[in-house]
FITORGU-491495 format. One record per residue: residue number from 0; residue in three letters; x, y, z of N, C-alpha, C in turn. Coordinates in steps of 0.2 Angstrom, whole numbers, plus 5000, padded with zeros to 4 digits. Layout:
<pts>
PT NUM ALA X Y Z X Y Z X Y Z;
...
</pts>
This chain:
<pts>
PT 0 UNK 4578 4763 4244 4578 4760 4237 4581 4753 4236;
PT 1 UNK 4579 4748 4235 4582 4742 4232 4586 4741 4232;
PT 2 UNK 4588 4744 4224 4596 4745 4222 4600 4746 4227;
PT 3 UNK 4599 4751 4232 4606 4754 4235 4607 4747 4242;
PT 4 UNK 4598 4745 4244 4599 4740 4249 4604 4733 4248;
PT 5 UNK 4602 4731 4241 4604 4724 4238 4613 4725 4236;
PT 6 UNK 4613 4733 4234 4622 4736 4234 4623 4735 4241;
PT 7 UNK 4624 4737 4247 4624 4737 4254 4624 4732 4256;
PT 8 UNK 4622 4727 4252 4621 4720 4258 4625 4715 4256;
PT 9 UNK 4626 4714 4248 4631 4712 4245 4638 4715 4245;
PT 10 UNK 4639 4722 4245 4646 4722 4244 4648 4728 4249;
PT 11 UNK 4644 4730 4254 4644 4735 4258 4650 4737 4265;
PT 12 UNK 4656 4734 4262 4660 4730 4268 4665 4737 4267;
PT 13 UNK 4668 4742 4270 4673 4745 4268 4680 4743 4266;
PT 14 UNK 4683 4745 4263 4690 4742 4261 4693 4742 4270;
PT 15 UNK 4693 4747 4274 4697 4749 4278 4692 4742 4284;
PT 16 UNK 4687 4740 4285 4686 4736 4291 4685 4728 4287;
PT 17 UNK 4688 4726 4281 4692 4721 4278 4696 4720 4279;
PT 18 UNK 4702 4725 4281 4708 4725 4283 4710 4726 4290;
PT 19 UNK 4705 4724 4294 4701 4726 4301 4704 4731 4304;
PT 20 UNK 4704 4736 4300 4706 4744 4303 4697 4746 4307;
PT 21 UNK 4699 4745 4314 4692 4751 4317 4696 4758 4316;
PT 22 UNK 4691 4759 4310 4694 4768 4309 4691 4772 4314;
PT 23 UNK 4693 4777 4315 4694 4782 4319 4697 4788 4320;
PT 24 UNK 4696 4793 4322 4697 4801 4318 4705 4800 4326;
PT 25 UNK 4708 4797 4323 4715 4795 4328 4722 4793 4325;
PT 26 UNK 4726 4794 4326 4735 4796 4323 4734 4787 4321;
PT 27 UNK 4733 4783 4326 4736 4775 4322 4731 4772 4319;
PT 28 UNK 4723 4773 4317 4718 4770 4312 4719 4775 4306;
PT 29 UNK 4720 4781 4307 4723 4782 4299 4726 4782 4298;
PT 30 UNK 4734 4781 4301 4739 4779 4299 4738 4771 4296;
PT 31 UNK 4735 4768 4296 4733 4762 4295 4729 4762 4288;
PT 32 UNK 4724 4768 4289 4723 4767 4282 4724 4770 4276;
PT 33 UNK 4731 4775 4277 4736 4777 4273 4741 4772 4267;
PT 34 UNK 4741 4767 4277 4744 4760 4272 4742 4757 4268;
PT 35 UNK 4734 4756 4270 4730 4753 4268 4729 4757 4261;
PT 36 UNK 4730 4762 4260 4725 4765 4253 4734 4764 4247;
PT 37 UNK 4739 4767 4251 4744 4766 4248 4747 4759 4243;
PT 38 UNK 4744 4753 4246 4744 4746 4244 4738 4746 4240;
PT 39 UNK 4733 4748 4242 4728 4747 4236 4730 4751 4232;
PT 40 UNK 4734 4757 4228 4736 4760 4223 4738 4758 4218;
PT 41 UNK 4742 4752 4219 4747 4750 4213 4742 4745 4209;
PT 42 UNK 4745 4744 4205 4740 4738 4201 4742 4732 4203;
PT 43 UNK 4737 4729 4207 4737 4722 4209 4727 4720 4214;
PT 44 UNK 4728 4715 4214 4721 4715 4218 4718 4716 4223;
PT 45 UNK 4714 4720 4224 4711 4722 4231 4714 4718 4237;
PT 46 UNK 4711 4712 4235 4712 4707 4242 4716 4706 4242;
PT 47 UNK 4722 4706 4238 4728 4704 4238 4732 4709 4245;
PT 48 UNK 4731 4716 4242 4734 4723 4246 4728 4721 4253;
PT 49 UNK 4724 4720 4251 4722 4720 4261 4725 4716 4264;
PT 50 UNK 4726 4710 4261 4730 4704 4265 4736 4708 4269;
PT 51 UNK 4739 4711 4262 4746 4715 4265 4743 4719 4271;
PT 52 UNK 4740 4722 4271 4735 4727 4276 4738 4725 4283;
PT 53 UNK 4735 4720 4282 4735 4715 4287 4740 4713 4292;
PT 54 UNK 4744 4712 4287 4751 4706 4286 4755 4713 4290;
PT 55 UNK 4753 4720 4288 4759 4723 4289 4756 4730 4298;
PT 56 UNK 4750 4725 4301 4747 4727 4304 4749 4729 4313;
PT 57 UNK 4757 4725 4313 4761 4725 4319 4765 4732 4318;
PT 58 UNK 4766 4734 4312 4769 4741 4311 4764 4747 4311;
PT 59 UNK 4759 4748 4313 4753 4751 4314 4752 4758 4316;
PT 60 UNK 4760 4761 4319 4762 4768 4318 4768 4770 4314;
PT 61 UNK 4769 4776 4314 4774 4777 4307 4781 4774 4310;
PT 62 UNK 4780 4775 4319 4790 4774 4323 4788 4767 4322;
PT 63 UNK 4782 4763 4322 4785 4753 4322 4786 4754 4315;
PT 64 UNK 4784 4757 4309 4785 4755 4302 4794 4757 4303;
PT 65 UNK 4794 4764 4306 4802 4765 4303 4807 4760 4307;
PT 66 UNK 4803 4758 4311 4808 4752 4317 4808 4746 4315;
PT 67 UNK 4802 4743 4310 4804 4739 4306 4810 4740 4303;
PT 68 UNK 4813 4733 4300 4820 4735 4293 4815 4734 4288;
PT 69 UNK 4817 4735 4285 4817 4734 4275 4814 4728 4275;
PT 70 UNK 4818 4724 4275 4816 4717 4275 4811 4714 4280;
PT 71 UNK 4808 4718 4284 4803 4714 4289 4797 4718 4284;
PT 72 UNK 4797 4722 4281 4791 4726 4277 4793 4722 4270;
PT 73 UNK 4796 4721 4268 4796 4716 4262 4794 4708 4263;
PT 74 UNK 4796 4705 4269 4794 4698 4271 4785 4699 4274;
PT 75 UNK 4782 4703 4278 4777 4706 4276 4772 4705 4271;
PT 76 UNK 4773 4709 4266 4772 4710 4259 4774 4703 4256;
PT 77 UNK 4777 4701 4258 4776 4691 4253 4773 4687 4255;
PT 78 UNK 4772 4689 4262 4765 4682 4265 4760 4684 4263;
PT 79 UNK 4758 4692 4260 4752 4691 4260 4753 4691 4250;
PT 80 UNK 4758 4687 4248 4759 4687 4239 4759 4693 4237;
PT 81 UNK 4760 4699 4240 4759 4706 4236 4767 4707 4234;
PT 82 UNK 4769 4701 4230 4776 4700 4228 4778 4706 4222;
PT 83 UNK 4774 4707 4218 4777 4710 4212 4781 4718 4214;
PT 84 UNK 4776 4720 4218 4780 4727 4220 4784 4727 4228;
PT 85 UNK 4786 4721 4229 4786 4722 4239 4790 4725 4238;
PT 86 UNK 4799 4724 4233 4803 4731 4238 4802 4736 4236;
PT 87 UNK 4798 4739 4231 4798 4745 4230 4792 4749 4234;
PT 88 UNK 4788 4743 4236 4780 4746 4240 4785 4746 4250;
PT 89 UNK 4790 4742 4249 4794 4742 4257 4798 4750 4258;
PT 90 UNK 4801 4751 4252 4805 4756 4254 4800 4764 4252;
PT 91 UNK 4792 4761 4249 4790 4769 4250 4787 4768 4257;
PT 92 UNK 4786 4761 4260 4780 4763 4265 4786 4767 4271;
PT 93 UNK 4792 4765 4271 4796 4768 4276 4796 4775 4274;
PT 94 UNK 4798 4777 4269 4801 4785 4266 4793 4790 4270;
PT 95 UNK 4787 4786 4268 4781 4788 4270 4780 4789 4277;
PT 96 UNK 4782 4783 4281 4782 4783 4290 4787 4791 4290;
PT 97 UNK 4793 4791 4287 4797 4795 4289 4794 4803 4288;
PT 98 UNK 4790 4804 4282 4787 4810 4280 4781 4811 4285;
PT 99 UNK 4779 4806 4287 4773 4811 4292 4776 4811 4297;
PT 100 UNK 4781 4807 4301 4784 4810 4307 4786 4818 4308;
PT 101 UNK 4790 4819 4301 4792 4825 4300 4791 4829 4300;
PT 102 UNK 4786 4828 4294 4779 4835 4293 4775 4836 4296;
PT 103 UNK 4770 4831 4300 4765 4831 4303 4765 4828 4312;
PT 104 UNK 4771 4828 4313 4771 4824 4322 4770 4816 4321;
PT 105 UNK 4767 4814 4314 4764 4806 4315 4758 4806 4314;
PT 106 UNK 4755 4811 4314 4747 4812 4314 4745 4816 4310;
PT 107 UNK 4741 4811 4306 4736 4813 4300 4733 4818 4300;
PT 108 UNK 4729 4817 4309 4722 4822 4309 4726 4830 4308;
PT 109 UNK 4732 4832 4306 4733 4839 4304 4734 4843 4297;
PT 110 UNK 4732 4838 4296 4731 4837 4286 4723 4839 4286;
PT 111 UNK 4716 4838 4291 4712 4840 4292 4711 4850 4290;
PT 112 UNK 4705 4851 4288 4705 4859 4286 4709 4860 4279;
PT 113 UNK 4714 4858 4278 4718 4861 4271 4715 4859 4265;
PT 114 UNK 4720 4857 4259 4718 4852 4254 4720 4846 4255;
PT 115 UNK 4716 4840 4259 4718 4834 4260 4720 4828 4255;
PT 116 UNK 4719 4831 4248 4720 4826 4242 4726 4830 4242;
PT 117 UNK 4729 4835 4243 4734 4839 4240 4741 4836 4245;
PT 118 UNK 4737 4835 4252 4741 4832 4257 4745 4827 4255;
PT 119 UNK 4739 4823 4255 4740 4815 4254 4746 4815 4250;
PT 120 UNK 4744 4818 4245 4747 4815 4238 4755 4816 4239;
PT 121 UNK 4758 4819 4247 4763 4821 4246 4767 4814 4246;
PT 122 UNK 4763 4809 4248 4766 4802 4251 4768 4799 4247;
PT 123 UNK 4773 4795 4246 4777 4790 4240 4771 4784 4239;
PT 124 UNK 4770 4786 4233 4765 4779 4229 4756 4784 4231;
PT 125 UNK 4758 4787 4232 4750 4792 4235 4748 4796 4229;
PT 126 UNK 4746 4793 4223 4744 4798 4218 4738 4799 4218;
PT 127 UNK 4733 4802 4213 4727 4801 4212 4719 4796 4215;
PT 128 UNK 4725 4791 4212 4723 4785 4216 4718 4783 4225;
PT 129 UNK 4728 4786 4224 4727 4782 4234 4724 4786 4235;
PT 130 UNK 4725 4794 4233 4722 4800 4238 4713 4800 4237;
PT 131 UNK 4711 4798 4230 4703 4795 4232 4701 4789 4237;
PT 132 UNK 4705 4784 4237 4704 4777 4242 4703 4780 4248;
PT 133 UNK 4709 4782 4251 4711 4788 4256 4702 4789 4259;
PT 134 UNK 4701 4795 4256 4697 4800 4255 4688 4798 4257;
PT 135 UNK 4686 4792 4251 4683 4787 4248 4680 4785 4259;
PT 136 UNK 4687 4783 4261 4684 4778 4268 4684 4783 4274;
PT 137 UNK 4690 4786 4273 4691 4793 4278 4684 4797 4281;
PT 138 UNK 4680 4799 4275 4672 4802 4277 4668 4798 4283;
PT 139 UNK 4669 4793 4283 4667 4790 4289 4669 4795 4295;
PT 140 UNK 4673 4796 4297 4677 4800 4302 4679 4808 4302;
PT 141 UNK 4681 4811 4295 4679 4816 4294 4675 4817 4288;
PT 142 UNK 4669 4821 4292 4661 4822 4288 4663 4828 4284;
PT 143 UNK 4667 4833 4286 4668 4840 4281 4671 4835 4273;
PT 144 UNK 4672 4829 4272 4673 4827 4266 4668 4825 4262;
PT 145 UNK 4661 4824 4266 4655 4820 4262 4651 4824 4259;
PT 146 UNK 4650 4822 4253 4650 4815 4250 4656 4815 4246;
PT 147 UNK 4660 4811 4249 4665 4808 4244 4666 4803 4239;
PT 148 UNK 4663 4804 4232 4660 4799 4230 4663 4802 4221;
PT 149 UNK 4670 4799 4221 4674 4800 4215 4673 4797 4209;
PT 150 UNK 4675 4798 4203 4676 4795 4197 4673 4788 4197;
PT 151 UNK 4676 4783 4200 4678 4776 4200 4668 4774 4205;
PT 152 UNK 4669 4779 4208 4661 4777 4212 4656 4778 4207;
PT 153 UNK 4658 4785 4203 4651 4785 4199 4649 4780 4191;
PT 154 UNK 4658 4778 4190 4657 4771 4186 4651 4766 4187;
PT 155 UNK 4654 4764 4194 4649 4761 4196 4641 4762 4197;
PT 156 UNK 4641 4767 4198 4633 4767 4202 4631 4767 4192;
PT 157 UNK 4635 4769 4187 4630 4771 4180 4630 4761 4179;
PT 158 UNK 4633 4757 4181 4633 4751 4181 4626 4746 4182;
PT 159 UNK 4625 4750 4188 4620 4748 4191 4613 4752 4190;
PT 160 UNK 4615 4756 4186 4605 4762 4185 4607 4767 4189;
PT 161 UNK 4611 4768 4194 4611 4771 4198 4613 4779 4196;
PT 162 UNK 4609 4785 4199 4612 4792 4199 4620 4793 4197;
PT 163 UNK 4623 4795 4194 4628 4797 4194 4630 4804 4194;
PT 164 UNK 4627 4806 4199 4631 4814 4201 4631 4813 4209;
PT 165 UNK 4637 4814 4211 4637 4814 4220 4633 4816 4224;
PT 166 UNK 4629 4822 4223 4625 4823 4229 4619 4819 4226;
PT 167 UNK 4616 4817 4220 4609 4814 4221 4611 4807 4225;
PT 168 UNK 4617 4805 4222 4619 4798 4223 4620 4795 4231;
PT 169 UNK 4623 4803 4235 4622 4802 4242 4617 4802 4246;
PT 170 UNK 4612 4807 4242 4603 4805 4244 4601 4799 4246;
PT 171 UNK 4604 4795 4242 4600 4788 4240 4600 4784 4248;
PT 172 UNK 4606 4785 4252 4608 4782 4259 4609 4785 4266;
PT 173 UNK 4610 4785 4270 4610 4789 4276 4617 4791 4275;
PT 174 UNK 4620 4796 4278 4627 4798 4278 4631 4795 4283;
PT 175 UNK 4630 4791 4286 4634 4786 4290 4636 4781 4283;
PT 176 UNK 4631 4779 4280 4632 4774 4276 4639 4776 4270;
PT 177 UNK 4639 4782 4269 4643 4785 4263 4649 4782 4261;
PT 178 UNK 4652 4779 4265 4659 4775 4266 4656 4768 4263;
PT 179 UNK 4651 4764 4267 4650 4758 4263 4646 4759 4258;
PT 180 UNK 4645 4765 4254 4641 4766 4248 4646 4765 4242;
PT 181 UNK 4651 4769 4242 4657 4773 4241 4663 4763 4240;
PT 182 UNK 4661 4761 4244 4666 4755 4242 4661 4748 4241;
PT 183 UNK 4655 4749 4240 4653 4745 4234 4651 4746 4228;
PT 184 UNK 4651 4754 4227 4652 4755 4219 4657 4756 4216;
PT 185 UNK 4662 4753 4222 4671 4753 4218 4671 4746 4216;
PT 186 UNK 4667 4739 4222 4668 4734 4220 4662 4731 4212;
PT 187 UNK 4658 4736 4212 4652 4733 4206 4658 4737 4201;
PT 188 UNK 4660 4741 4201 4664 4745 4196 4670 4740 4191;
PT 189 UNK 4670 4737 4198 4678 4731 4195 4674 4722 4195;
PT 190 UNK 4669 4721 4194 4666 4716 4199 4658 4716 4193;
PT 191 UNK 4660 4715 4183 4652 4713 4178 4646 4708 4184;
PT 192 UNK 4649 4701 4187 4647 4698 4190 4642 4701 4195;
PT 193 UNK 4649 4705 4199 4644 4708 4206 4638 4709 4205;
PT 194 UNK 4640 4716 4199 4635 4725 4197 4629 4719 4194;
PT 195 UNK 4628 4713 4191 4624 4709 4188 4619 4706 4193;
PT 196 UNK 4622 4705 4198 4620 4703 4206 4617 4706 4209;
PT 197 UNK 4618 4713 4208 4613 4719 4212 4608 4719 4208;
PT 198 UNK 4610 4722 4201 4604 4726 4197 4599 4722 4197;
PT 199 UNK 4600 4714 4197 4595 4707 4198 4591 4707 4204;
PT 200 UNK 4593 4709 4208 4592 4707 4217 4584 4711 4218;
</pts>
């Protein structure tokens, strides 16, 4: 279909390989995009919170986050500008390193089988939100979530013309795709410009 190719080409990039996370069904790529979905949670700008992504990419398992101080996770977060929330987004990213050590050994993939949004959401700053972003990139690596294709996606696709019930919406591309489907209907969503770009194209 058109629509989904000129979606795909344009804006087809996932949040998680922006932030050069190579995901992977493995304890420090989703721990990576925990963080990741945790910084895109708050209200600030996508690109703003990848930068952070980025910035805070040397702490990449939960022991470097908590062996980080406070201040290396705050100083972090202000190279990449994600100034407004840095010490309160430093002091959940540690509380969070600390709860999955806990609860889960460090690794995510035991959160797999249960209710994975239910999980998520145990995380400080992990509400509704993050547990869709989370979720949203995750399908890539684990398939028993696809089609994960939430609120904020199907915003999108009615943006664009596009189907807005998940399973037809998932039709439309191969299921490898679902993840960059899934995160350019989040970008047309927030993005009159973009969604003008496609439906034109």
């Amino acid at each position: 279909m058109d629509t989904v190719r000129a979606l795909l080409d344009k804006a087809g990039t996932t949040y998680a390989e922006q932030a050069g996370i190579t995901l992977a069904d493995k304890p420090a790529p989703l721990y990576r995009l925990l963080v990741l979905s945790t910084l895109l949670s708050t209200r600030i700008k996508a690109d703003i919170a990848v930068e952070a992504a980025k910035e805070l990419k040397r702490y990449g398992t939960p022991k470097k986050m908590l062996d980080a101080s406070w201040q290396d996770r705050v100083d972090a977060l202000g190279r990449a500008h994600y100034v407004r929330y840095d010490e309160s987004t430093a002091t959940a990213l540690g509380d969070g390193a600390q709860l999955l050590l806990d609860e889960h050994g460090g690794d995510l993939r035991k959160i797999r089988g249960g209710d994975v949004r239910a999980e998520l959401r145990k995380f400080p700053r992990m509400g509704p939100v993050g547990a869709d972003i989370f979720c949203r990139e995750a399908q890539a690596v684990w398939p028993e979530l696809r089609p994960y294709l939430d609120k904020k996606t199907l915003d999108g696709a009615k943006k664009i013309g596009l189907p807005a019930e998940p399973d037809r919406l998932a039709g439309l591309t191969a299921k490898k795709d679902l993840p960059r489907l899934a995160a350019a209907l989040v970008r047309v969503s927030l993005d009159r410009k973009l969604a003008d770009a496609v439906r034109t194209a």
